[in-house]
N, C-alpha and C positions, 0 to 999 in steps of 0.2 A: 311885452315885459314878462308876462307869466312864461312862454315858453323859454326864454332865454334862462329864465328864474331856475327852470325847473333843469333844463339842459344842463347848466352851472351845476347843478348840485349833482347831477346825474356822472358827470366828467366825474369829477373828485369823489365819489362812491366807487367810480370802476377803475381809479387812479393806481397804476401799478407800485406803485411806491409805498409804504407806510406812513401814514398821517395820522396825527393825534387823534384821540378819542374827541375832545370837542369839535374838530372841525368834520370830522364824518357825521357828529350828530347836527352839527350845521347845517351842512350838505343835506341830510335827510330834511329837516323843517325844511331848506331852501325846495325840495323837490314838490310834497307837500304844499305847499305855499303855489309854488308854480302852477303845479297839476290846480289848484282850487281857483286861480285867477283866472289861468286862462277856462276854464267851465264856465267860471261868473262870467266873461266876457262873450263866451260862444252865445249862451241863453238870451244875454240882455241883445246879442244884434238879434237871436232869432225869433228875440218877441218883438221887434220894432220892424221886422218883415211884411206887405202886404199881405193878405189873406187874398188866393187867388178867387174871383166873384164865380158862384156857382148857378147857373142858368138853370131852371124848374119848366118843364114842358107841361104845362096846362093841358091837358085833353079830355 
């Protein structure tokens, strides 16, 4: 959802055509918003990752 979020907003920022002023500031929150979901999302799988077990040689 965040990347689509953020691609959305990112289309209509490089939209060759002219768009109102509230929909590019849209567009901006919508990318913002994207780019922040999906970080929250990467973190939370890569704290729920095992931790690979680290073998300790005694000698």
């Amino acid at each position: 959802m965040g990347i689509g979020l953020a691609s959305g907003g990112a289309a209509l920022l490089a939209a060759p055509v002219t768009l109102p002023a509230f929909v590019l500031s849209l567009a901006g929150y919508a990318v913002v918003a994207g780019s922040v979901a999906t970080a929250v999302s990467q973190a939370v799988v890569a704290d729920k990752l095992p931790e690979p077990e680290q073998h300790v040689d005694e000698h």
